[in-house]
C-alpha positions as CSV (number, residue, x, y, z in Angstrom):
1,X,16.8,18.7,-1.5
2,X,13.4,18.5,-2.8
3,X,12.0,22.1,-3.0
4,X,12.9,22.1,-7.1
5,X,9.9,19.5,-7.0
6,X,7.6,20.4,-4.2
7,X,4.5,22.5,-5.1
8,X,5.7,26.3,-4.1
9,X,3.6,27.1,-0.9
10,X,4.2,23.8,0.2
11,X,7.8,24.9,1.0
12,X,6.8,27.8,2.9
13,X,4.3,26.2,5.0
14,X,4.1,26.4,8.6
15,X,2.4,23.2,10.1
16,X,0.2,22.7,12.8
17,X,2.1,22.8,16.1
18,X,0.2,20.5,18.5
19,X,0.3,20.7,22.3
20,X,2.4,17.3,22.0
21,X,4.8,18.8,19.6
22,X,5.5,21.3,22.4
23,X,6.2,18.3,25.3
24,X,6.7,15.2,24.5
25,X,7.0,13.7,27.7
26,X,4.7,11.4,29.2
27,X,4.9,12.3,32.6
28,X,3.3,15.8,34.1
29,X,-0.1,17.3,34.5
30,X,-1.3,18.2,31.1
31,X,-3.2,21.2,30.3
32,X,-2.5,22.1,27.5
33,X,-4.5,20.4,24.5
34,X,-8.1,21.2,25.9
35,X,-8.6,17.3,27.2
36,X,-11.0,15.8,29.6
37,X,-9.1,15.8,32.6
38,X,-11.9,13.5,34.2
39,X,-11.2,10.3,32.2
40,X,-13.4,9.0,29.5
41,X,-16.7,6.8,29.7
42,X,-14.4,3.8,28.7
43,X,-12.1,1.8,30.9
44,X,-8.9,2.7,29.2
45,X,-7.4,6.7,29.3
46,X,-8.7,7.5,25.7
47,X,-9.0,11.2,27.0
48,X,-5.6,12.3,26.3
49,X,-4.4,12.4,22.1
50,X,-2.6,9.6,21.1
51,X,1.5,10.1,20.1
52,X,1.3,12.8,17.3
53,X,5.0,11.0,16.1
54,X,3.8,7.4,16.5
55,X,7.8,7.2,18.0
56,X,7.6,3.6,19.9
57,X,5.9,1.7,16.6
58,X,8.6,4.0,14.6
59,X,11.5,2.5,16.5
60,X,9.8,-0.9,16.9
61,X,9.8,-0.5,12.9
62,X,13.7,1.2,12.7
63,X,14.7,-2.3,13.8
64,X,12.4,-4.8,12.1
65,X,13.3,-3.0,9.2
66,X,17.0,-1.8,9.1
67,X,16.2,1.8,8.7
68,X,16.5,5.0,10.5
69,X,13.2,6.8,11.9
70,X,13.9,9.8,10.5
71,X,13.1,7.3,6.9
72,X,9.5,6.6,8.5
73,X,6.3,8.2,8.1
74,X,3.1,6.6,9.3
75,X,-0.5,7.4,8.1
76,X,-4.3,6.5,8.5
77,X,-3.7,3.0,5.5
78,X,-0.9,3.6,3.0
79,X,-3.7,6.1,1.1
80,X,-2.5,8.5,3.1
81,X,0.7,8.3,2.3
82,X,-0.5,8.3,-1.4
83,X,-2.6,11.3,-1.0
84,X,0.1,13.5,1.1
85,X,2.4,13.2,-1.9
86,X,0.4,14.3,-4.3
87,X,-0.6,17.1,-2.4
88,X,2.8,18.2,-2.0
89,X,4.2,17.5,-5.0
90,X,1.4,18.0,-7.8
91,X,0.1,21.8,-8.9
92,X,-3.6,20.7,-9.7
93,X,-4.0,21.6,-13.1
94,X,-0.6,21.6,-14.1
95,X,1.3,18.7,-13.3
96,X,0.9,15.3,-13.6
97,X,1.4,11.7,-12.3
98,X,2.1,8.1,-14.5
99,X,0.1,5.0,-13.6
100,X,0.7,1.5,-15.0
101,X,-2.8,-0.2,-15.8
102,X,-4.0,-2.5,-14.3
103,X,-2.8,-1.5,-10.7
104,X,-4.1,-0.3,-7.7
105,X,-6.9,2.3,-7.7
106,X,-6.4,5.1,-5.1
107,X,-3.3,6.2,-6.8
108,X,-6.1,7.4,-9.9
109,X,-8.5,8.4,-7.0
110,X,-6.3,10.3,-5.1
111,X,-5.1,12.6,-8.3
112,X,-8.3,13.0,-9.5
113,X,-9.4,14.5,-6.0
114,X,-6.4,16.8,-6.3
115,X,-7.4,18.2,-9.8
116,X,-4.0,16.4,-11.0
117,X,-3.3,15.0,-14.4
118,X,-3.2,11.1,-14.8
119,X,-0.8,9.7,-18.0
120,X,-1.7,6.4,-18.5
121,X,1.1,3.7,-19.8
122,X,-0.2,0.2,-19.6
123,X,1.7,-2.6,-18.5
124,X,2.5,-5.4,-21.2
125,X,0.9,-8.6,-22.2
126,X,3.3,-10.0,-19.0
127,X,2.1,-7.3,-16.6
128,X,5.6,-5.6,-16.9
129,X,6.8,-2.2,-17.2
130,X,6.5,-0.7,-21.2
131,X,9.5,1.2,-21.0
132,X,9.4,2.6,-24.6
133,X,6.1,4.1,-23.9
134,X,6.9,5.5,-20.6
135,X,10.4,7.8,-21.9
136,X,7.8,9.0,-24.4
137,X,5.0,10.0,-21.5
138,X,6.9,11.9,-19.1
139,X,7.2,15.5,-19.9
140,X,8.5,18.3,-17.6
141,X,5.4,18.3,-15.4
142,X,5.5,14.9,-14.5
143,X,6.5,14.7,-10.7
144,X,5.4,11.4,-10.0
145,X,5.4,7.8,-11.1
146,X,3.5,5.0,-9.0
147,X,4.9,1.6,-9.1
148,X,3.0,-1.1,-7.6
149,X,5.3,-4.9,-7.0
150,X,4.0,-6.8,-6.2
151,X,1.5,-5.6,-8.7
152,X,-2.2,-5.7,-8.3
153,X,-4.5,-7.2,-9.6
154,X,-1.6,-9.0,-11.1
155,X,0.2,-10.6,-8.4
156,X,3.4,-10.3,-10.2
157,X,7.0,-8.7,-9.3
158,X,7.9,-5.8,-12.1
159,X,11.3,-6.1,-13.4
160,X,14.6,-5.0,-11.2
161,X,15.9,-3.7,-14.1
162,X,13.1,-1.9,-15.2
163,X,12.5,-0.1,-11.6
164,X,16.4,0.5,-11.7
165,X,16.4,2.5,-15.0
166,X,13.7,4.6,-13.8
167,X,15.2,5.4,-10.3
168,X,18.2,6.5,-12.1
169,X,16.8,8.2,-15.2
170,X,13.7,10.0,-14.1
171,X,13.7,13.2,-11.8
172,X,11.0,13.6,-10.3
173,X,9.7,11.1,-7.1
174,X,9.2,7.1,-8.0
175,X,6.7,5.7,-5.6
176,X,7.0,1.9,-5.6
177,X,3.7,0.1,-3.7
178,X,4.8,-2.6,-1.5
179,X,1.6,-3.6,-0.1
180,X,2.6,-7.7,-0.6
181,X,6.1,-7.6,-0.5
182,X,6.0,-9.8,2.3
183,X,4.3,-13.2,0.3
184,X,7.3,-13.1,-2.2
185,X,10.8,-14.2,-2.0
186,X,12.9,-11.3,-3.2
187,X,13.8,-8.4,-0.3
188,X,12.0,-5.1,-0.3
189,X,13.7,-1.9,-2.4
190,X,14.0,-0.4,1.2
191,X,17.6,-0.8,1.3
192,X,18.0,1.3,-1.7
193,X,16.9,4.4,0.2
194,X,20.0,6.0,0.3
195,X,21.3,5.3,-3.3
196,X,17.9,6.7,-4.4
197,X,16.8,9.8,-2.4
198,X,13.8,10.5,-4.5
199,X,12.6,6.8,-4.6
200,X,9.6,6.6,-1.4
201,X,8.4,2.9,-0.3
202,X,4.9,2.1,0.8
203,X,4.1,-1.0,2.9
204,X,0.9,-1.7,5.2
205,X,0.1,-3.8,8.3
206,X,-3.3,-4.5,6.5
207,X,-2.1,-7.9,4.6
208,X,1.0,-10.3,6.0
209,X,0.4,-8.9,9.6
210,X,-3.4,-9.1,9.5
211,X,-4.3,-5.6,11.0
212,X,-6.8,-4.3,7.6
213,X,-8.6,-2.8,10.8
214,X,-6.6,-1.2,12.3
215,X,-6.1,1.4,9.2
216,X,-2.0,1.9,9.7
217,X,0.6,2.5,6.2
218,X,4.1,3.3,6.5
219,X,6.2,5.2,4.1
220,X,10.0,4.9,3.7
221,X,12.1,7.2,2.4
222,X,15.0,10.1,2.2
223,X,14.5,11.9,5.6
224,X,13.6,14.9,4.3
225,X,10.6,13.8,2.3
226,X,9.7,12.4,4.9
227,X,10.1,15.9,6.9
228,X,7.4,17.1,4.3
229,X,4.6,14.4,4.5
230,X,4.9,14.5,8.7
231,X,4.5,19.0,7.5
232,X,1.5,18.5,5.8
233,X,-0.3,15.4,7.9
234,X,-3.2,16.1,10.3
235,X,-1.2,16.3,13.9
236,X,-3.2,13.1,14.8
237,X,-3.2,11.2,11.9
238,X,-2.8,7.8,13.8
239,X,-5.6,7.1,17.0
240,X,-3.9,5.6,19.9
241,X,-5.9,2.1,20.1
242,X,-4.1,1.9,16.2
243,X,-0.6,2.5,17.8
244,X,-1.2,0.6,20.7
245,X,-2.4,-2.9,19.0
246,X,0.8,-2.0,16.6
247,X,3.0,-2.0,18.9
248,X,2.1,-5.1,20.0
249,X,1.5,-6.9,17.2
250,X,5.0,-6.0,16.3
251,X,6.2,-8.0,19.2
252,X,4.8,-11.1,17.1
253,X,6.9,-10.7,13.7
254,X,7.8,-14.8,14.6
255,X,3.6,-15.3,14.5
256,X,3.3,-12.8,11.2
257,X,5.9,-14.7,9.4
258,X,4.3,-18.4,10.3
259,X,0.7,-16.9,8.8
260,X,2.5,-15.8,6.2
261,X,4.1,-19.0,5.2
262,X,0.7,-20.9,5.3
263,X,-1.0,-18.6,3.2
264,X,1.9,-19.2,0.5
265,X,1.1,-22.7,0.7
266,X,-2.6,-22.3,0.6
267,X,-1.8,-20.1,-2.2
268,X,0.0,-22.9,-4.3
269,X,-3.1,-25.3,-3.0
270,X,-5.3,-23.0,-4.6
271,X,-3.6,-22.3,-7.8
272,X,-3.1,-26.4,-8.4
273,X,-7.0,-26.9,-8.1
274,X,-7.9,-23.8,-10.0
275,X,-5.9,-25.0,-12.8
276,X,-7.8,-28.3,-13.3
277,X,-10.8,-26.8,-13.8
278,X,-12.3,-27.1,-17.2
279,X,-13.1,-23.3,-17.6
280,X,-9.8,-22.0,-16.1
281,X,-8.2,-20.2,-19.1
282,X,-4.8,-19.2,-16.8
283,X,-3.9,-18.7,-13.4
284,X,-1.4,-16.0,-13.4
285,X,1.9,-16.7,-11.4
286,X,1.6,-14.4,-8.2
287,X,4.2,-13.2,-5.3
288,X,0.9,-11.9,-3.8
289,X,-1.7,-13.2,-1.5
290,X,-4.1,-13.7,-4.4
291,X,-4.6,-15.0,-7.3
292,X,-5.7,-13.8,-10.6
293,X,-7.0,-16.1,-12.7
294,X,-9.0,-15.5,-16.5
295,X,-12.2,-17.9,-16.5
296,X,-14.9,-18.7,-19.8
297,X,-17.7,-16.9,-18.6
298,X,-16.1,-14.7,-15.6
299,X,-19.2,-12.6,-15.2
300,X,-21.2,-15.6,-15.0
301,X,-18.8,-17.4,-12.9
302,X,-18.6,-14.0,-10.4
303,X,-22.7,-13.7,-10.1
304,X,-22.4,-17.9,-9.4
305,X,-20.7,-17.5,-6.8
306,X,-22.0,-14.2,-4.8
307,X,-25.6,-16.2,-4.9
308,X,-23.6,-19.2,-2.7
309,X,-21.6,-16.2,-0.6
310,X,-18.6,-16.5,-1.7
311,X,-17.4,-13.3,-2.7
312,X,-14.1,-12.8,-4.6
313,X,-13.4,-9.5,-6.8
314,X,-14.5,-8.8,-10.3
315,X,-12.0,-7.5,-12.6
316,X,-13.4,-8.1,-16.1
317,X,-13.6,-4.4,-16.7
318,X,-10.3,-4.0,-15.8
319,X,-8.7,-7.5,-17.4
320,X,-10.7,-9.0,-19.9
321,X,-12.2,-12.5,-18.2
322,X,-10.2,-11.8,-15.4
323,X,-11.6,-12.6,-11.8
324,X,-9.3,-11.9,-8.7
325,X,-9.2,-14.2,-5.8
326,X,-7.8,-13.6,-2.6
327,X,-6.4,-16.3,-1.1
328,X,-8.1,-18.2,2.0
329,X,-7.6,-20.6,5.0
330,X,-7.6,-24.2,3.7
331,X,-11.3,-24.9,4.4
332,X,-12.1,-21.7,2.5
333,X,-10.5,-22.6,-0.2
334,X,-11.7,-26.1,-0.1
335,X,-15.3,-25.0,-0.4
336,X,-14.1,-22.2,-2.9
337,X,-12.8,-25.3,-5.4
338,X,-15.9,-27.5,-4.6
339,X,-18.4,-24.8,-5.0
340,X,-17.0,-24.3,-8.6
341,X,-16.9,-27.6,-9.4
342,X,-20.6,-27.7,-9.2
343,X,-20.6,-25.0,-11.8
344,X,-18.4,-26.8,-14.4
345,X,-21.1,-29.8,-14.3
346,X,-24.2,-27.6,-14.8
């Protein structure tokens, strides 16, 4: 289905086979991948390599989120993901990929490590999708357009519409960046994967379930794109402390779902202070778990607070007077609002 946009050799490559792709069983006296048989110097069996598949967190995930596990790929953060497609998709020096400034930065990374083109078409004065610009910027050797929604810096939701006209108008992939989809009320684009087979999905375990450690992404889409990233991945892409913790962490989607409903309300905490202070310009409405918020004297503001630890990220290069502030427990926050209060009365 997709070899009209995958990169030539791509197609014709012959992955890695790992001992575990040759048994997949659990039970048996391995010797076959060149392990320690002995144990290792810790107390758990780290000897052995971990699940090449990542199968029990993929079924774990097939039910939390309605989707088959053929649909799943899982990678070392949802860079990987980002990377992989690239790779497969973009001829360095020849193709390209569309962006939507501000948005996240590995998608810019990643192609520039791959010798890939970057088109540029900025978001609007709302942070929304400039549609006239972007039928103008795709040309025949654009094979993929990153969507990030929630966006960030942002915080916002892009348009349904908007996504919609590109899912059915453009032909090459459309990779939409979930990464916060859980701190907003409107359902993720995952059940859309079969109307839109060249549409892929990105989530993380690094914000609403609180595992930024742990280094885990998932990708969702059409099982044969899918087929490709899993071609082209290292065989052990995923260590198995990662997959264990997962999979029980996933056990606790009850627990993920109360954090994530307190740091919704801390968020509208935050945003109610923020706005009465006298050098607040705008706090920008977010489905995120952060806020960004445009200040009289950002820089200043920024250095003010690093010098009393309290570190939030500075995005006045990237939106003019713009700082962006994740959201905290209540007590952070607290001392967040009261620390710059002492700065509006120097």
């Amino acid at each position: 289905m997709f070899n009209q946009l995958l990169r030539p050799h791509i197609i014709e490559l012959a992955p890695y086979s790992s001992a575990r792709d040759e048994y997949s069983g659990s039970e048996g006296i391995f010797l076959d991948a060149n392990e320690n048989p002995l144990g290792s110097v810790t107390s758990k069996p780290y000897n052995r390599y971990p699940d090449p598949h990542q199968k029990h967190i993929k079924y774990q995930l097939s039910l939390i989120k309605n989707v088959e596990i053929d649909n799943i790929f899982l990678g070392n953060g949802s860079d990987e993901a980002i990377d992989l497609l690239i790779r497969a998709f973009c001829e360095p020096h020849k193709d390209n990929i569309i962006i939507m400034p501000p948005t996240y930065g590995m998608y810019e990374v990643s192609a520039n490590i791959n010798a890939v083109q970057i088109q540029k078409v900025p978001l609007d004065a709302d942070f929304q999708i400039d549609l006239e610009k972007l039928k103008q910027t795709i040309n025949s050797n654009t094979k993929i357009i990153f969507l990030c929604s929630p966006n960030n810096p942002s915080g916002n939701l892009l348009k349904k519409e908007d996504i919609e006209y590109i899912l059915d108008n453009f032909q090459g992939i459309t990779l939409l960046d979930e990464a916060y989809i859980d701190f907003c009320a409107d359902a993720s684009w995952i059940k859309h994967l079969e109307k839109y087979p060249r549409l892929v999905i990105i989530q993380t375990f690094s914000k609403a379930w609180g595992l930024a450690a742990l280094r885990l992404g998932m990708a969702f889409a059409h099982k044969d794109l899918i087929a490709v990233l899993n071609k082209i991945k290292p065989p052990y892409n995923v260590s198995q402390t990662t997959q264990e913790l997962v999979q029980e962490s996933l056990q606790k989607e009850v627990q993920k779902n109360e954090m994530v409903k307190e740091i919704i309300v801390q968020r509208e905490y935050l945003e109610n202070k923020l706005n009465n202070l006298p050098f607040v310009e705008k706090v920008y409405p977010s489905d995120a778990n952060f806020l960004l918020v445009k200040m009289h004297e950002a820089q200043k503001i920024f250095d003010y607070l690093l010098s009393e630890k309290i570190i939030v990220r500075n995005r006045v290069k990237v939106i003019e007077g713009c700082l962006r502030i994740s959201v905290g427990t209540h007590q952070e926050n607290e001392t967040l609002i009261q620390t710059l209060q002492k700065y509006s009365k120097h």
